[in-house]
N, C-alpha and C positions, 0 to 999 in steps of 0.2 A: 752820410745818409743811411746807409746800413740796407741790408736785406729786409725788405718788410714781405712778411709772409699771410698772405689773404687766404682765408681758410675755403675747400671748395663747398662749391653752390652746385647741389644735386640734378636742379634745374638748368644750371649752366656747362657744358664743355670742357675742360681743360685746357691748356695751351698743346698739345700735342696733339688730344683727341680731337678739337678743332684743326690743327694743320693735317692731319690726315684725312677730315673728312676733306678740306678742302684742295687735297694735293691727289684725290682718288681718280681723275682725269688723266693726272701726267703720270701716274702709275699706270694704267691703262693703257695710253698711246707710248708708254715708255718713253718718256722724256722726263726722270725725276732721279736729279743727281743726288747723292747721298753717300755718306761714307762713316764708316764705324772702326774709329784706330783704341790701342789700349796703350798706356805710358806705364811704368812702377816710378813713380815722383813723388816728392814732398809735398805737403802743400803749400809753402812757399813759391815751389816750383811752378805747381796750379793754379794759384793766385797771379805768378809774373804773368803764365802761358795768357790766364782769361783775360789778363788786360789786354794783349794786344790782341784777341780775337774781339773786347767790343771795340778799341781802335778800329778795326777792319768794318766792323759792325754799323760806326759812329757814320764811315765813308760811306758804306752802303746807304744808309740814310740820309745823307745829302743828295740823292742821285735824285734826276726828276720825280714826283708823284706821281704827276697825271700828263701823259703825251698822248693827242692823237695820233690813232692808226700804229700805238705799241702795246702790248701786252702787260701787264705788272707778271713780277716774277717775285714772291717770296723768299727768304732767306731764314730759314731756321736753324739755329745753335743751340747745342745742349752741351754741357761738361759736370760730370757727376763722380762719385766716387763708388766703383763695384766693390765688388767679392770675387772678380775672376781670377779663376788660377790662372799661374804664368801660364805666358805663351813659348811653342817651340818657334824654329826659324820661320824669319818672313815666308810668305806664302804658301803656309802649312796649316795656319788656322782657321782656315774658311771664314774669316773677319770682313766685315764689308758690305757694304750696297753697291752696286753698278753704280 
């Protein structure tokens, strides 16, 4: 099926610009888990890794929609390709979200 890429709509949000308006609460009461890692991979490598993150993705999506008396909780993923220079040793590059 391929990448099909929808050009944006000025009038409309983006998929990020929207998950942040809407995750602006659980930043707030701090409750908004997040994490920002870097690899140097192929993209072959990038391609195996994203399959089994929408694997993981596909599960999450089985899960109930609608329960009374639970909350919905979002799941956002992104995998992209920088320009950042290497990193030193773990825990040196101030990488990350709480």
């Amino acid at each position: 099926m391929g990448n099909v890429r929808v050009p944006p709509r000025p009038e409309a949000p983006g998929l990020f610009e929207a998950a942040a308006r809407e995750a602006e609460d659980a930043v707030r009461d701090d409750d908004l888990r997040g994490l920002v890692r870097y690899a140097w991979i192929d993209d072959a490598q990038a391609a195996e890794f994203w399959d089994r993150v929408m694997a993981l993705f596909a599960e999450y999506s089985q899960l109930p929609r609608s329960v009374e008396g639970r909350r919905a909780h979002a799941l956002l993923t992104a995998m992209y390709p920088t320009d950042r220079a290497r990193l030193g040793a773990p825990g040196q590059s101030g990488e990350g979200l709480g």
